[in-house]
C-alpha distance (Angstrom), angle and dihedral (degrees) to the residues before:
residue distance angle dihedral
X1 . . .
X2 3.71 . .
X3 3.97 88.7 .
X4 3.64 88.6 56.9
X5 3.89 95.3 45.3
X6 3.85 85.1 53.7
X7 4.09 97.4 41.0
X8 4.32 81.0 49.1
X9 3.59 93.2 55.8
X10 3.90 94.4 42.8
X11 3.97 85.1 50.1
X12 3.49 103.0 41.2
X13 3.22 103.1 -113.8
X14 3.42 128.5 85.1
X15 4.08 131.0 -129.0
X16 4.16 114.3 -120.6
X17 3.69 134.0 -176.1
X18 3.31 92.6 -84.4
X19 3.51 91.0 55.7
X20 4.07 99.1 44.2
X21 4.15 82.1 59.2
X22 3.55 95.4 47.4
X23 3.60 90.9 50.5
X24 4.05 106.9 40.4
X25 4.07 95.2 29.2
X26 4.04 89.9 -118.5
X27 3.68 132.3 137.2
X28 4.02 124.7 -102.5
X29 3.65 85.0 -105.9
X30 3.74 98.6 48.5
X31 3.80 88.3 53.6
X32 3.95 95.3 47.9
X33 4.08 86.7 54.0
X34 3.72 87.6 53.2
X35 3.14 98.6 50.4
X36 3.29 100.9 45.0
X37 4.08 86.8 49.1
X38 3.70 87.1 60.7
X39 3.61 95.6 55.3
X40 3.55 95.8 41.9
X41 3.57 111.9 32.8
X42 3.86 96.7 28.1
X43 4.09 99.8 27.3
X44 3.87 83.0 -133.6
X45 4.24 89.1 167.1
X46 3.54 94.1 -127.1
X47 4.17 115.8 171.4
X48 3.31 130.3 177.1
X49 3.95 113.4 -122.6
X50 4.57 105.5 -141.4
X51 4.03 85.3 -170.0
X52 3.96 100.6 51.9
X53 3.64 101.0 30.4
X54 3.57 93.8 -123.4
X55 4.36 152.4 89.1
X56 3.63 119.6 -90.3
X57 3.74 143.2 -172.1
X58 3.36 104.9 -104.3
X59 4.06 81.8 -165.0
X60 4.05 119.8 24.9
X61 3.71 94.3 -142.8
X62 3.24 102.1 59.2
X63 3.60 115.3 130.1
X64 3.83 137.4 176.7
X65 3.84 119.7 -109.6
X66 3.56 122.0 -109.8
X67 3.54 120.7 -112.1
X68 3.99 125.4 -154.9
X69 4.14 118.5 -154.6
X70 3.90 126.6 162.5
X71 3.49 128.7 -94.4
X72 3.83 97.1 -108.8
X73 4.24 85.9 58.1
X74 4.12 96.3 43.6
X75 4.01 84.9 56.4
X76 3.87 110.7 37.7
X77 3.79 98.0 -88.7
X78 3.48 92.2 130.4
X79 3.96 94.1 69.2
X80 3.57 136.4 83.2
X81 3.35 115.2 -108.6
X82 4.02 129.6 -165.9
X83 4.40 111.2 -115.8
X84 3.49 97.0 20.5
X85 4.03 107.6 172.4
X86 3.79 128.6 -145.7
X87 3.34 119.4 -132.6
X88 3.82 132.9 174.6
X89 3.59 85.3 -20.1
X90 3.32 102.5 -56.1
X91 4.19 133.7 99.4
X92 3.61 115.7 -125.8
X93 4.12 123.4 145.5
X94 4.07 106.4 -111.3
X95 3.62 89.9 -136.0
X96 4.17 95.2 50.8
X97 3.69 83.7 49.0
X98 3.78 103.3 46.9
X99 3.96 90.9 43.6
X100 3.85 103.4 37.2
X101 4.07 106.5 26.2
X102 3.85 85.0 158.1
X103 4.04 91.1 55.5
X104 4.01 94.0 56.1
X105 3.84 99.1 36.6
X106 3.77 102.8 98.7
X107 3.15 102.3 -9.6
X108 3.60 100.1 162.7
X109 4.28 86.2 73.5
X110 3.87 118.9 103.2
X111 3.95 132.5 -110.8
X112 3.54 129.8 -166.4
X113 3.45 115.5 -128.1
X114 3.57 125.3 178.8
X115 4.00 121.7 -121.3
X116 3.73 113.1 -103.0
X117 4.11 108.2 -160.9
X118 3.60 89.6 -150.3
C-alpha cells in the first residue's frame, strides 16, 4: 500500500480504497484495517487528500521497518505437515529436504525480510 501511495504521488494521481481492493483482491474493510495498522502500529504518515481523491505521504521518507524471522518461518517450517520423517533426531519432511537442502540447513539463522502491508 505504501508503494502505491508513493508510485500515486510520483504519477499524479493518487491510489484510493477503491483502488487498494482492486489491486490486492481484499474487501473495503480489510483495506481500512490496514491502513489504519500502518498509521498506528508502523506511524507510516498516511493522510487522506479531500481535493485529489486519494492517500498521501504526509512525509516522503517514510519507510517501513525491516523485520528479521528465521529461515524455518520465511519457508513454511512453522506448519504441520502430514509424513514428516525423523531422522537423527531431528523432524524435517523428506520431500522439503530432498528438494530444498539449502532451505533446512541452518535453519535456526535469521533473514530480513521486508514488511509487505498486504
Amino acid at each position: 500500500m505504501v508503494q502505491m501511495v508513493r508510485e500515486g504521488a510520483d504519477s499524479g494521481s493518487l491510489p484510493n480504497s477503491t483502488d487498494f481492493m482492486n489491486e490486492f483482491e481484499i474487501s473495503r474493510r480489510t483495506v481500512a484495517r490496514d491502513l489504519d495498522f500502518l498509521r498506528d502500529e508502523e506511524r507510516a504518515p498516511l493522510a487522506y487528500d479531500d481535493a485529489r481523491h486519494g492517500f498521501r505521504l504526509t512525509d516522503e521518507t517514510y519507510t517501513l521497518s525491516p523485520v528479521r524471522i528465521s529461515r524455518q518461518k520465511a519457508f513454511g517450517g512453522g506448519h504441520k505437515r502430514q509424513g514428516r520423517a525423523v531422522e537423527d533426531g531431528h523432524q524435517a519432511s523428506s520431500a522439503l529436504n530432498a528438494s530444498k537442502p539449502e532451505m533446512t540447513s541452518n535453519s535456526s539463522s535469521s533473514m530480513p525480510l521486508w514488511r509487505r502491508p498486504w
